[in-house]
C-alpha positions as CSV (number, residue, x, y, z in Angstrom):
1,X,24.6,-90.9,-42.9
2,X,27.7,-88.8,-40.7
3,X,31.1,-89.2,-42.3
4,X,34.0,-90.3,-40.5
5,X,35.8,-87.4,-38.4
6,X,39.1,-88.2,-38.9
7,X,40.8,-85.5,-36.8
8,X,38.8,-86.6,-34.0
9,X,39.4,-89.9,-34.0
10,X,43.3,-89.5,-34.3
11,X,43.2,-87.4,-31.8
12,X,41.0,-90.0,-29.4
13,X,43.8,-92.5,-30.7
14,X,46.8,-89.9,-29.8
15,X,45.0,-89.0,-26.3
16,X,44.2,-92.6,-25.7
17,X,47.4,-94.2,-26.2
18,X,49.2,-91.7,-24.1
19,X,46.5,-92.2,-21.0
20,X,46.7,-96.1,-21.7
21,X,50.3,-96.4,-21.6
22,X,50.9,-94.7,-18.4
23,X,47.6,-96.8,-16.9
24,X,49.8,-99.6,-17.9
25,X,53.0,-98.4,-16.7
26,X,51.2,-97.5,-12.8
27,X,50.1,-101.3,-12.9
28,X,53.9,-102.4,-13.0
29,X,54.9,-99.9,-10.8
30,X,52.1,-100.6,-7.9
31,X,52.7,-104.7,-8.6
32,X,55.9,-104.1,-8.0
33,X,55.9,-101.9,-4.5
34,X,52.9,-104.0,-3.9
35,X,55.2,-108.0,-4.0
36,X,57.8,-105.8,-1.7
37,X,55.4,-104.6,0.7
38,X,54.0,-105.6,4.3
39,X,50.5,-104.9,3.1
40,X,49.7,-104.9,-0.3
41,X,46.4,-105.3,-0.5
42,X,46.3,-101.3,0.0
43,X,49.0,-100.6,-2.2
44,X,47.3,-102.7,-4.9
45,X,43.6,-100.7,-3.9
46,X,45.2,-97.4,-4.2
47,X,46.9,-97.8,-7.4
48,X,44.3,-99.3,-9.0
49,X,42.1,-96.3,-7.3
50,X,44.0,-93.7,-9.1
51,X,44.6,-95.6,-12.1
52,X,40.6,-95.8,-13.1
53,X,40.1,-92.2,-11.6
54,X,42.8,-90.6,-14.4
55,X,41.6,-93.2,-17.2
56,X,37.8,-92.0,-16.4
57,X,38.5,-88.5,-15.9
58,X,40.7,-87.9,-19.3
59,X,37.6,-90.2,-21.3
60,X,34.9,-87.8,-19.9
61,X,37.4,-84.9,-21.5
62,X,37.2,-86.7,-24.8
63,X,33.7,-87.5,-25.1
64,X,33.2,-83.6,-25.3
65,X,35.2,-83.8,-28.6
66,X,32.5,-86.0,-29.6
67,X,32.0,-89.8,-30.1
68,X,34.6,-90.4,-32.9
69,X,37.1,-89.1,-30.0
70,X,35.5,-91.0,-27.4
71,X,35.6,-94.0,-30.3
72,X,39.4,-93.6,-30.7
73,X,40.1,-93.3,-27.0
74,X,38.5,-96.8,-26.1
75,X,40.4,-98.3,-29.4
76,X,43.7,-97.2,-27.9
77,X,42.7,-98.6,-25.2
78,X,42.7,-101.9,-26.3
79,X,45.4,-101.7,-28.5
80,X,47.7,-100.7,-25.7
81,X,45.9,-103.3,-23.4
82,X,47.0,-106.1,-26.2
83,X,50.3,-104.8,-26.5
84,X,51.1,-104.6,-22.5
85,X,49.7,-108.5,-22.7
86,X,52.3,-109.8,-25.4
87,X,54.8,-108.1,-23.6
88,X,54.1,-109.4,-19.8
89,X,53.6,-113.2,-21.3
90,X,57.1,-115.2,-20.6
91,X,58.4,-116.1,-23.7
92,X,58.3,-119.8,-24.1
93,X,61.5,-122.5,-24.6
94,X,61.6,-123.7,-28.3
95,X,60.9,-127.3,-26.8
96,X,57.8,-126.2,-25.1
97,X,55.3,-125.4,-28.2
């Protein structure tokens, strides 16, 4: 049985986070230009387009480092992608609940 490599893993998690957040951050920015725009139906395709080509491309990097990296990548992933949920949900009226 393999142990855990640590320094991998953080640095999947450091790597990950960084990529995630700006994934995240492009999906504001293209919603946004894409509810002021005459046709954002290619607004929405391109930015999406990019967003999955620089999330793929920096996860093929990673996985050289080895699958604890790769591990730590996807984990930031979601972490991020839970965190950028919470955040986007309108925050309900005491009466509501």
């Amino acid at each position: 049985m393999t142990g855990i490599d640590w320094h991998a893993l953080m640095l999947g998690l450091a790597v990950g986070t960084g990529v995630s957040a700006l994934f995240f951050v492009g999906l504001a920015f293209g919603m946004r230009m894409a509810l002021c725009a005459p046709r954002p139906t290619a607004i929405l395709l391109l930015s999406a387009s990019l967003r999955i080509a620089l999330l793929l491309a920096v996860g093929w990097f990673v996985i050289q480092l080895g699958g604890w990296a790769f591990l730590g990548y996807a984990a930031s992933f979601l972490i991020v992608r839970f965190i950028a949920i919470t955040i986007a949900q309108p925050q309900l009226a005491r009466g509501d609940i």
